[in-house]
VOLOVO-396477 format. One record per residue (C-alpha): residue in three letters; x, y, z negated. Coordinates in steps of 0.2 Angstrom, whole numbers, padded with zeros to 4 digits, always signed. Example, Ala and Ser with C-alpha at 12.3 -4.5 7.8 and 13.67 -1.06 7.14 Angstrom:
ALA+0062-0022-0039
SER+0068-0005-0036
//
This chain:
UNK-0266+0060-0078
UNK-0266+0074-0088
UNK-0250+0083-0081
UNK-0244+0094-0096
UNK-0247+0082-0109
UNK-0231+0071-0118
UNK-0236+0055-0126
UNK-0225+0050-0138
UNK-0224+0030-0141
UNK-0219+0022-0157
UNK-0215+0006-0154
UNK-0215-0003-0172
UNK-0210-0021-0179
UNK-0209-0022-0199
UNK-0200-0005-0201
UNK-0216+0004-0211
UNK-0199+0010-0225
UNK-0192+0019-0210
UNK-0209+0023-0199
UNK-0213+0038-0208
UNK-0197+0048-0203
UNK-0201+0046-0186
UNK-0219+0051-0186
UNK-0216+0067-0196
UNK-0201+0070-0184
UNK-0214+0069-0169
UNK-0225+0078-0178
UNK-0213+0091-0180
UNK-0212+0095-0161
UNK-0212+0112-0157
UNK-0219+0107-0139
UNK-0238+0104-0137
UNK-0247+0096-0131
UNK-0244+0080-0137
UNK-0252+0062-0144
UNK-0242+0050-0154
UNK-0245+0032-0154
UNK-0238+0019-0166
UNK-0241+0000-0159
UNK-0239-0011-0171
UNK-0231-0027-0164
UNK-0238-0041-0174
UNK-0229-0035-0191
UNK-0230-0041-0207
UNK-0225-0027-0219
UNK-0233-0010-0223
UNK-0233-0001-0204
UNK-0252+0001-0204
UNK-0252+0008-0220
UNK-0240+0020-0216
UNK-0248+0024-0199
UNK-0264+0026-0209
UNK-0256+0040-0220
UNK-0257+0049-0203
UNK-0275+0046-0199
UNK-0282+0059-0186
UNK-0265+0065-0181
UNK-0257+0049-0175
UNK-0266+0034-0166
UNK-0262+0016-0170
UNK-0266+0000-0163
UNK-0261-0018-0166
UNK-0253-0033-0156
UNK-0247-0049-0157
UNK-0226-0052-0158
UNK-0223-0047-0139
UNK-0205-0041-0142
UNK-0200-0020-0141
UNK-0203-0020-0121
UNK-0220-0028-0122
UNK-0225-0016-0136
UNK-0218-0001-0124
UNK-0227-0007-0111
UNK-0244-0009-0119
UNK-0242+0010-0126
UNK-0238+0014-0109
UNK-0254+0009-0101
UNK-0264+0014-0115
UNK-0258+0034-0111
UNK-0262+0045-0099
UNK-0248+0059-0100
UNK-0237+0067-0087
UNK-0223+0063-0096
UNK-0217+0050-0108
UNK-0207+0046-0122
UNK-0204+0029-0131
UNK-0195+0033-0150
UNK-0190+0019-0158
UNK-0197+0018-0176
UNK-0179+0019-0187
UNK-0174+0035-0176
UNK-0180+0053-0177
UNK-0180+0069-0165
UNK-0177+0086-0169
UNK-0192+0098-0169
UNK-0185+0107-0152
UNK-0181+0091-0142
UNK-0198+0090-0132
UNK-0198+0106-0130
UNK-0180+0108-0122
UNK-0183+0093-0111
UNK-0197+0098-0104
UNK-0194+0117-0101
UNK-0179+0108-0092
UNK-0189+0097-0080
UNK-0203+0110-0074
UNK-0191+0119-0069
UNK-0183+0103-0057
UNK-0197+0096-0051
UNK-0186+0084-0044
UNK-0180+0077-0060
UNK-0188+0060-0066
UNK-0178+0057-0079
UNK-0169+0068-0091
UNK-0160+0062-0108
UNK-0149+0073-0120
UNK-0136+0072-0132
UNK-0139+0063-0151
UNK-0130+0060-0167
UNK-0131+0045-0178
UNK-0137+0045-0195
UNK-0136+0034-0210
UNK-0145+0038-0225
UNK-0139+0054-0231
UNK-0123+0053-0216
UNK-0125+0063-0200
UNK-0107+0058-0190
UNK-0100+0055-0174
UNK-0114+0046-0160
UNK-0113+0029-0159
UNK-0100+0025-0144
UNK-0099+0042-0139
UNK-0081+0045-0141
UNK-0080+0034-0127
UNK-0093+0036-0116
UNK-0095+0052-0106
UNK-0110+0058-0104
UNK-0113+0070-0089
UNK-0124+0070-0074
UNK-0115+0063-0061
UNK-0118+0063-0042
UNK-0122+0045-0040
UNK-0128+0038-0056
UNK-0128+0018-0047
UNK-0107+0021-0052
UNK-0106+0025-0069
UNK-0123+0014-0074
UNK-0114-0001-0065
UNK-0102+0000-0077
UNK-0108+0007-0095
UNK-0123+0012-0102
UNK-0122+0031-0096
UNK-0139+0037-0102
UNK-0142+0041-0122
UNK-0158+0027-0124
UNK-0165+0039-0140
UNK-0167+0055-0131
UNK-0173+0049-0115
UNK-0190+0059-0106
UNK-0199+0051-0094
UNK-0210+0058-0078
UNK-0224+0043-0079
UNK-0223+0044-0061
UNK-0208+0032-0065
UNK-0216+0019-0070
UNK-0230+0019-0058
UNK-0219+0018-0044
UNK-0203+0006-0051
UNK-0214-0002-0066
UNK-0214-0004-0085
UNK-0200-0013-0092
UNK-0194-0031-0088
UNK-0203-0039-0103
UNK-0192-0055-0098
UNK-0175-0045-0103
UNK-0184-0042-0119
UNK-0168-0041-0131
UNK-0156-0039-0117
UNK-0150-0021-0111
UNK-0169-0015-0108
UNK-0166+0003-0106
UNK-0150+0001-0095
UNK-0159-0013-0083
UNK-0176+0000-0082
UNK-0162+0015-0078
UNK-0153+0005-0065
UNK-0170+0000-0056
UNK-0176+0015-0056
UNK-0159+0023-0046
UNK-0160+0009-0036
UNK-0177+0016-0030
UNK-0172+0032-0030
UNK-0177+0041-0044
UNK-0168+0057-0051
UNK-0158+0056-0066
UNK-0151+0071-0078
UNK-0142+0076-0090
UNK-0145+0090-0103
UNK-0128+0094-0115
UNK-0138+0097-0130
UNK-0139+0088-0148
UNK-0159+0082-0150
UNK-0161+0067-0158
UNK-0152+0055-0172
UNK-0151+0038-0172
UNK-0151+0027-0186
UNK-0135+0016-0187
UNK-0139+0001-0197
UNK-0126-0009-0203
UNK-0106-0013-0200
UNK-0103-0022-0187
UNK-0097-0042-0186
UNK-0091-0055-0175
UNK-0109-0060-0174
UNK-0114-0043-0168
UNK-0100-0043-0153
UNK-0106-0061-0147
UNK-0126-0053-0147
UNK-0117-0038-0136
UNK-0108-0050-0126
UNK-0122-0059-0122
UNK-0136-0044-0119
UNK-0123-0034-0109
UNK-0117-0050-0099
UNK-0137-0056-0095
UNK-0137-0038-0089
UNK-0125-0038-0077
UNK-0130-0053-0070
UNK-0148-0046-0067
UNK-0138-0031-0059
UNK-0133-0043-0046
UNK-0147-0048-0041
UNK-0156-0032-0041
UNK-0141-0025-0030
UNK-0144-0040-0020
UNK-0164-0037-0019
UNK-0159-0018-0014
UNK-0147-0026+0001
UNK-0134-0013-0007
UNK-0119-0015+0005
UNK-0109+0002-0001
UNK-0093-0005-0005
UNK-0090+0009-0018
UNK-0105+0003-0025
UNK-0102-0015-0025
UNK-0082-0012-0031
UNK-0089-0005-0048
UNK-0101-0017-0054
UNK-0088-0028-0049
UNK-0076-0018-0061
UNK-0091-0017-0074
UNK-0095-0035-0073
UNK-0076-0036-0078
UNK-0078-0026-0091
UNK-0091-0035-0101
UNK-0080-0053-0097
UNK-0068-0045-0110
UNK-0080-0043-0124
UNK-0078-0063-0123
UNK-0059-0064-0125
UNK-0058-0059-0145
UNK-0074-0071-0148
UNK-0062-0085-0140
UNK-0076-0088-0125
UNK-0065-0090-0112
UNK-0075-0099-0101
UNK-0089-0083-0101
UNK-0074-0073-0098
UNK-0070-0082-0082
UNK-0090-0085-0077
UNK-0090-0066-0078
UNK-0075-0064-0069
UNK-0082-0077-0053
UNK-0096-0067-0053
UNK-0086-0051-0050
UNK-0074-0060-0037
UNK-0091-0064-0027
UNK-0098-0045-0028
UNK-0082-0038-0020
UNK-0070-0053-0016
UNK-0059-0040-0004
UNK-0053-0030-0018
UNK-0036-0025-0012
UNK-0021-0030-0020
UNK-0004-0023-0022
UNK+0009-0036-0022
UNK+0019-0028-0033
UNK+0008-0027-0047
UNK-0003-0043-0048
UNK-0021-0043-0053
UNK-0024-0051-0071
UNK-0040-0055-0070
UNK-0036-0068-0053
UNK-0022-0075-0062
UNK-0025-0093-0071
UNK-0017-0086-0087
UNK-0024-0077-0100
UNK-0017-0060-0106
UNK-0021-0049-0121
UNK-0037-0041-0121
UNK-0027-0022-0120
UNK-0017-0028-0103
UNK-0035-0031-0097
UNK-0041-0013-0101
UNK-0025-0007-0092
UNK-0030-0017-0076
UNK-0046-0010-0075
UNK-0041+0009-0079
UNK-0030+0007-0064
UNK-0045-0002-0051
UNK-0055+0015-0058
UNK-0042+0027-0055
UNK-0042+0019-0038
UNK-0061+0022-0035
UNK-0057+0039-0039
UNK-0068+0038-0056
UNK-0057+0046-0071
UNK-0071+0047-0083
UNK-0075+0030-0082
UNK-0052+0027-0081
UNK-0054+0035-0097
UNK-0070+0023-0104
UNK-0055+0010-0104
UNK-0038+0019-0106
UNK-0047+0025-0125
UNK-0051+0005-0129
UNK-0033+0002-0127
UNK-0031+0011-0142
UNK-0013+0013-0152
UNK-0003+0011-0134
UNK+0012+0006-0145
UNK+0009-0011-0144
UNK+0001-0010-0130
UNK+0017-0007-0119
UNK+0025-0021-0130
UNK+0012-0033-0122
UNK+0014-0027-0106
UNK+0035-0028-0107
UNK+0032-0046-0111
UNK+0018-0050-0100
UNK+0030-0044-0085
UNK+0018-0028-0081
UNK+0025-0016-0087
UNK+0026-0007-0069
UNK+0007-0006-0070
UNK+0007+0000-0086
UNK+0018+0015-0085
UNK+0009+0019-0069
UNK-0008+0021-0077
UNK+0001+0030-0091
UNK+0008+0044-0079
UNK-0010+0043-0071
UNK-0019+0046-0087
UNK-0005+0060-0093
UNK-0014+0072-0080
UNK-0030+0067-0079
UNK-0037+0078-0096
UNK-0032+0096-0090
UNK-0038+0094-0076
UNK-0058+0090-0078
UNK-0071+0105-0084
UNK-0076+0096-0099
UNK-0089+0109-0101
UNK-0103+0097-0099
UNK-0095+0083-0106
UNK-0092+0085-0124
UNK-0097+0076-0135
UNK-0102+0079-0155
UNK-0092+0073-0170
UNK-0093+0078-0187
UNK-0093+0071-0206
UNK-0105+0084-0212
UNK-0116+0078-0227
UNK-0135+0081-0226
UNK-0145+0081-0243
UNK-0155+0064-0246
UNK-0170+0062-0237
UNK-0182+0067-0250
UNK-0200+0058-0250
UNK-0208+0071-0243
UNK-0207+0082-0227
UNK-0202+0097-0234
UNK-0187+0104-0230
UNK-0183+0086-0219
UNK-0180+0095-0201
UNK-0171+0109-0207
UNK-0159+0100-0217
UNK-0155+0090-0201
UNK-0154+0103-0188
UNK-0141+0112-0199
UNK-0131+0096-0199
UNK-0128+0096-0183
UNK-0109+0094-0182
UNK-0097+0105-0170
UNK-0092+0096-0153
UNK-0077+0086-0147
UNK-0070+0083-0129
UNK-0071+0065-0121
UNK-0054+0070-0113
UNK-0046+0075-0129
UNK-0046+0057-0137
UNK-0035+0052-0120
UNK-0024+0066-0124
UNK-0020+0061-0144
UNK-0017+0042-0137
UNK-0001+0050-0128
UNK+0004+0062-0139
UNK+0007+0047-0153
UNK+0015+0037-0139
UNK+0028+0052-0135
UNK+0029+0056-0153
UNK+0033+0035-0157
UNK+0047+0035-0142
UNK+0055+0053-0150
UNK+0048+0063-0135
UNK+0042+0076-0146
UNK+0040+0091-0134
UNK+0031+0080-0122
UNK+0023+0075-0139
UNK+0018+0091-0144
UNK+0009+0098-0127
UNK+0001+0084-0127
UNK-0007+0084-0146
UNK-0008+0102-0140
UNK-0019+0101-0128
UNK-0029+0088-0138
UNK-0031+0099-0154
UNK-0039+0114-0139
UNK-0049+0099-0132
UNK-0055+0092-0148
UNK-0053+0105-0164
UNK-0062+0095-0177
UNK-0052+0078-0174
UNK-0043+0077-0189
UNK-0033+0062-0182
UNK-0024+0073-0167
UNK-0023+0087-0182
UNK-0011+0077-0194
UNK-0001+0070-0179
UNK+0005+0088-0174
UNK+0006+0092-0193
UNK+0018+0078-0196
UNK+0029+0083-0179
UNK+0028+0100-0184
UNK+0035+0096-0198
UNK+0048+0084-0189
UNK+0053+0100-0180
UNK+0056+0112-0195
UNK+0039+0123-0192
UNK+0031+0124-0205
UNK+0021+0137-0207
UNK+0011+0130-0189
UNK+0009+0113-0200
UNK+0000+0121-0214
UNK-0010+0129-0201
UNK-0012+0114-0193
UNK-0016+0104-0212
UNK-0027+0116-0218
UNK-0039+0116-0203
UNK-0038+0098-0206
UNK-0044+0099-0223
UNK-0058+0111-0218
UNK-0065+0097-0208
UNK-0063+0083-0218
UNK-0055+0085-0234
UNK-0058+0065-0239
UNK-0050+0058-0221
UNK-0036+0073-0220
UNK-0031+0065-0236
UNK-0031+0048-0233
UNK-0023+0049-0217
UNK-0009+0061-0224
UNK-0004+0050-0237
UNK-0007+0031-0232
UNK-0004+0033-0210
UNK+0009+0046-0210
UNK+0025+0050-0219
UNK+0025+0059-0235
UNK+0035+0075-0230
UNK+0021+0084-0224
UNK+0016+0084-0245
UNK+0035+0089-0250
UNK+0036+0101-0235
UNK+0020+0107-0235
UNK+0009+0106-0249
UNK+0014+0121-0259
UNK+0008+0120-0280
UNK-0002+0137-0272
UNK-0008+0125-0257
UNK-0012+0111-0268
UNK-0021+0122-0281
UNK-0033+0129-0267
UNK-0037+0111-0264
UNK-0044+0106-0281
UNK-0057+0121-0277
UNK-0065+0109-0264
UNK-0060+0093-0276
UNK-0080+0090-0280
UNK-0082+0086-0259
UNK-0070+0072-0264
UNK-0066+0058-0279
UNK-0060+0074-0294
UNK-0050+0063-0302
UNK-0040+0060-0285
UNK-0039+0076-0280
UNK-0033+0082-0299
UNK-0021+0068-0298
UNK-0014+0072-0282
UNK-0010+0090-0291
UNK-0002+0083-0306
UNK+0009+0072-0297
UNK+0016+0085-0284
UNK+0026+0095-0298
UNK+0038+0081-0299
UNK+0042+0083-0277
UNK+0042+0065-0277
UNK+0034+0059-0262
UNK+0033+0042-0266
UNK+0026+0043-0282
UNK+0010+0052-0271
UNK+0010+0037-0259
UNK+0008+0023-0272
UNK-0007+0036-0280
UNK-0026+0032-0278
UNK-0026+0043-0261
UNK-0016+0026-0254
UNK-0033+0018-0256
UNK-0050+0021-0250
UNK-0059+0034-0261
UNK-0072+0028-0269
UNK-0083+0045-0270
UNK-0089+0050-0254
UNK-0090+0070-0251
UNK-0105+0078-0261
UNK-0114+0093-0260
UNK-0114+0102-0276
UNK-0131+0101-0279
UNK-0136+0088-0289
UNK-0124+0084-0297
UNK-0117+0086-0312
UNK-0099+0088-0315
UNK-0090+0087-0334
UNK-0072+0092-0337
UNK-0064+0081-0348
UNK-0048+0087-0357
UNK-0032+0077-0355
UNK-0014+0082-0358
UNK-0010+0082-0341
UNK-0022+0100-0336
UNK-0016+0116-0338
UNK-0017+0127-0350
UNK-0025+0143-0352
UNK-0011+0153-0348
UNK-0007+0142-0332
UNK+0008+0132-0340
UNK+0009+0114-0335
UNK+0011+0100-0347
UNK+0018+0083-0336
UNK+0013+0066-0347
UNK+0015+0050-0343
UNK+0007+0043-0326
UNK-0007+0034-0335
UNK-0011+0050-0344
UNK-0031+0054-0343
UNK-0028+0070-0329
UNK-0045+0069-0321
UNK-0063+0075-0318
UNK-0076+0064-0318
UNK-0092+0068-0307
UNK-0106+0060-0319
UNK-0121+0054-0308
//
């Protein structure tokens, strides 16, 4: 075993068109020494080709279809590093990411596996990770908990000692398609490997696709196979902890949920048994009933709130806040809960959660968020890493998504200076959250201050001119415009209107002269733009004339609605 040395394993299965990326990204590393392997699992399209165009800086070998864990496996043996690293074929690293890692772990020996933060990427998008604005990552001080519950690790930006796998084994080519990352990570703690974490942005992860009912029933099912292995593993391990054995019981629960909007009730009670028989002596409070015993069904939210109170009780208010966040809009919520006859446990979990954000060093667990736009991936690799590093969006807080839940609650019920700390503290936690933004915009507003609003809108817009706008016009009354949005303001808008659809901004600007709110919300920024933000470059934009633009001395000209009053940005 060469102790220094990284290999690098390429896993690839009929992704040649996206192959490339991640070879020059490895390429790119800024650590050495290092050896890349693509193998090639039994595809059909162009991967050797593309390989080949590497030849004597990459190594590649073939196999028949064994499925991504066989074809991890196989490069596994095949290497002889101290460490390794297995990069799927769609996702790329940053040229620092090796580096970082492993500077990190020679300086813990007793680290065996350290991952990082990363952004997700599609085409020429860099925005928010995949999942991250409810799962926090942080390095915890027994990782059994929060791994029994969700996936705590980020799978892209994983490095592994190989000592790993010599002493717990490769992965379980039999979960091939089913949660293999989670089910090697929970092995390995259950051995008693060394898990960190590293706050830093290294890698970007392709996000292919929107998701469908069809996608949640393939989660359902990987997640739920997962937790049954869990079981057993925990079983195999003779784990007896009960704090152990109460969170993959809550976790177990968890995944049974995913089951209720695909109308598989029966998996959601299987799921629930199961949990029942990990830890049947959860206690219970007779004043507040457990939902997931009783023989009726409830909404899915009522659920979430169950299990944000069973977490609260383990004394785990990062993983409280995994579920309070996927009750979302906690309007209805409370509605549900009014009629369901639990509306006790509700506004206990609600006073729990009201706390819970000022009180954690979220120092280590932010996360990153950001709209930025990179330039296209060009054909080549010029340029590529550079363009991606400065993409790199500013962070967010996990906490400060609990904290805008409760603000638009207070703010719904006429709570406002409740409201207002709250979206406060969520606008300090999460700065570039254009959501929490507009809500304390629109209360501001509510409460005469103005001049905070603007201050409060126009950070908004420096975010994200295209969601600020949207949001202002189609989810929150239109005051903020008639209050707010000066002709001077507006002006300074169009400045910025080629990040954006011109001919919405422009008319956005013509219709304000009238003050007539209304007439702004039945305008195109009611409905989804349909010109994403642009760089400048490449572009090139022609100004058309039309009796509703100004004239040269500055004077205004207001025509009929359907007047022509825009730019065009002509591709």
């Amino acid at each position: 075993m060469q102790t220094g040395l990284v290999d690098i394993i390429i896993p690839c299965y009929n992704q040649a068109h996206f192959l490339g990326q991640a070879i020059e990204s490895a390429l790119a590393q800024t650590y050495h020494p290092i050896s890349i392997l693509v193998v090639d699992d039994g595809s059909t399209d162009e991967t050797r080709d593309v390989a080949a165009s590497f030849s004597g800086r990459v190594e590649y070998v073939y196999q028949n279809n064994t499925g991504l864990p066989g074809a991890r496996n196989a490069g596994i043996r095949m290497t002889q590093g101290g460490y390794v690293f297995c990069l799927d074929s769609d996702d790329v690293m940053l040229p620092s990411m090796i580096e970082t890692l492993v500077q990190y772990m020679e300086k813990h020996e007793e680290i065996d596996i350290l991952h990082s933060k990363a952004l997700s990427f599609n085409g020429d998008n860099v925005f928010h990770p995949l999942a991250e604005d409810w799962r926090p990552y942080r390095n915890w001080n027994d990782w059994l908990e929060p791994l029994s519950f969700i996936c705590a690790l980020c799978t892209i930006s994983t490095l592994f000692r190989r000592r790993v796998f010599e002493q717990v084994g490769l992965y379980a080519e039999e979960m091939a398609g089913k949660c293999i990352d989670w089910h090697l990570w929970f092995r390995s703690v259950l051995a008693g490997k060394v898990i960190a974490y590293h706050p830093e942005v290294l890698a970007l992860y392709r996000q292919h696709g929107a998701s469908s009912s069809g996608e949640e029933g393939r989660i359902a099912y990987r997640e739920s196979e997962l937790m049954m292995s869990a079981t057993r593993m925990q079983t195999d391990y003779d784990v007896l902890n009960p704090q152990r054995r109460r969170m993959l019981s809550c976790g177990i629960k968890s995944i049974a949920t995913r089951w209720l909007p695909l109308g598989k009730t029966d998996r959601f009670r299987e799921l629930v048994r199961l949990a029942d028989q990990i830890d049947p002596q959860t206690p219970q409070d007779g004043n507040k009933p457990d939902l997931f015993r009783s023989p009726s069904l409830f909404p899915t939210s009522l659920y979430y709130v169950s299990l944000t109170k069973s977490l609260l009780d383990l004394q785990q208010p990062e993983l409280a806040a995994v579920m309070f966040i996927k009750c979302g809009d906690l309007r209805p919520v409370r509605e549900e809960a009014t009629a369901a006859g639990v509306s006790e446990l509700f506004d206990e979990v609600l006073g729990a959660m009201a706390g819970i954000g000022a009180l954690k060093d979220t120092s280590e667990r932010t996360c990153p968020r950001g709209n930025e736009r990179i330039e296209a991936i060009p054909a080549g690799r010029s340029g590529f890493y550079h363009r991606l590093e400065r993409a790199i969006p500013r962070c967010t807080s996990f906490y400060g998504y609990v904290k805008h839940q409760l603000g638009v609650l207070y703010k719904n019920d006429g709570r406002y200076e409740e409201a207002e700390q709250e979206l406060k503290t969520a606008v300090a936690l999460n700065p570039n959250y254009v959501k929490s933004r507009m809500e304390i915009t629109t209360l501001l507003v509510r409460r005469r201050n103005y001049r905070k609003a603007k201050d409060h809108l126009k950070a908004a817009l420096e975010i994200d001119v295209d969601e600020c706008t949207q949001y202002g016009i189609e989810g929150i009354n239109s005051l903020i415009w008639k209050q707010v949005g000066s002709r001077q303001f507006l002006n300074s808008l169009l400045s910025k209107a080629i990040r954006v659809s011109l001919k919405t901004m422009r008319y956005l600007l013509t219709r304000k002269g009238s003050g007539n709110p209304e007439a702004i919300a039945g305008s195109p920024l009611s409905r989804q733009s349909q010109c994403s933000r642009r760089s400048v470059s490449g572009f090139r934009i022609q100004r058309q004339t039309g009796e509703g633009q100004r004239n040269h001395v500055g004077k205004r000209r207001d025509r009929e609605a359907n007047t022509n009053t825009g730019y065009e940005d002509d591709l």
